[in-house]
C-alpha positions in Angstrom: 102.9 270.1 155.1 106.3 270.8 157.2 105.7 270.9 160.7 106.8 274.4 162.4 109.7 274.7 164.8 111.6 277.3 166.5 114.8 277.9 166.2 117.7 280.0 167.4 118.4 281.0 171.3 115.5 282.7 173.4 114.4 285.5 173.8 116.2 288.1 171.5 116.8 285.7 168.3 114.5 283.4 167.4 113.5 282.3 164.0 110.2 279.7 162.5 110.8 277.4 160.3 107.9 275.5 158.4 104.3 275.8 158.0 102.5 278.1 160.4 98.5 276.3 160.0 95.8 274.9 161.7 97.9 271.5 161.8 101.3 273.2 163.3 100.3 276.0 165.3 99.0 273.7 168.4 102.5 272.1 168.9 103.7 275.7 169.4 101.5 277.6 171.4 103.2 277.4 174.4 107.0 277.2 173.1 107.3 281.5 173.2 109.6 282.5 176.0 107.4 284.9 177.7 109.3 287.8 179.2 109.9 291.4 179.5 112.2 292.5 176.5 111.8 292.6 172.7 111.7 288.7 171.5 112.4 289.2 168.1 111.1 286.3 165.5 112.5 285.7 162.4 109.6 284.4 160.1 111.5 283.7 156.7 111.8 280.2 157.1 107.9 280.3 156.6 106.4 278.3 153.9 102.7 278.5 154.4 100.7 280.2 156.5 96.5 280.9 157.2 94.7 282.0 160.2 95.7 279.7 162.4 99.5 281.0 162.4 98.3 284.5 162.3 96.5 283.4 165.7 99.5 282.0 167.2 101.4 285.5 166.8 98.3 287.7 168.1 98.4 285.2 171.0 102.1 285.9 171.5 102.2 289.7 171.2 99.2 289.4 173.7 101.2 287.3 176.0 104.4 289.5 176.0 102.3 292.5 176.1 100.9 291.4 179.6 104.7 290.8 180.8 106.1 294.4 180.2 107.4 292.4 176.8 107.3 293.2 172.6 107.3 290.8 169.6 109.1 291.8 167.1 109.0 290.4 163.4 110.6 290.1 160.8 111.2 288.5 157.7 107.4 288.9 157.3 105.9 286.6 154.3 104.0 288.4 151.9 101.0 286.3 152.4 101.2 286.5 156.3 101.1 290.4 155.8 98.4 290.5 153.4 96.2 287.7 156.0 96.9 290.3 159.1 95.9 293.4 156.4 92.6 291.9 155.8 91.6 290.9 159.7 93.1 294.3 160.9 96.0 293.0 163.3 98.8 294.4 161.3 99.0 297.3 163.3 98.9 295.3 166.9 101.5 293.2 165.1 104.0 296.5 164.3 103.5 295.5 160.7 104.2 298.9 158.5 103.7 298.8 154.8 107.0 298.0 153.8 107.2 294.9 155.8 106.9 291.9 153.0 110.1 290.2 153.5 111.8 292.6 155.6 114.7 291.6 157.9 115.4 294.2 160.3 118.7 294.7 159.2 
């Protein structure tokens, strides 16, 4: 297991490195800069990931939602996508089918 942290300068460029599970997500629950604006999160430094992590970014987009605020990922793991695919959140998450590993650039 690596523990998750964020990295990068708030809100507009922030990236996760590490695990995103059941055993990580709790230290970063409250960590997301919640504002109006686009916050985007760079997710390639992810390793692993299960419900738990998908959780945590539902939570967020709800969060940033309620502040006039967007979430915006990229560098989306493969398995994250496919895990939001299957519980039917990819579309609240902005995930299109292209997304596997995009960057945004």
């Amino acid at each position: 297991m690596t523990p998750a942290q964020i990295t990068g300068t708030a809100p507009q460029a922030l990236g996760i490195d590490g695990d995103l599970t059941a055993r990580t997500v709790p230290d970063l629950l409250g960590t997301l800069p919640v504002a109006a604006g686009v916050h985007r999160v760079d997710l390639t430094g992810v390793r692993q990931v299960d419900s738990a992590g998908l959780a945590l970014l539902v939570e967020w987009q709800r969060l940033l939602n309620a502040d006039q605020g967007q979430l915006e990922l990229v560098g989306v793991p493969e398995g994250l996508l496919r895990l939001a695919r299957i519980s039917s959140v990819d579309t609240l998450l902005g995930f299109q089918a292209t997304d596997a590993g995009n960057t945004g650039q």
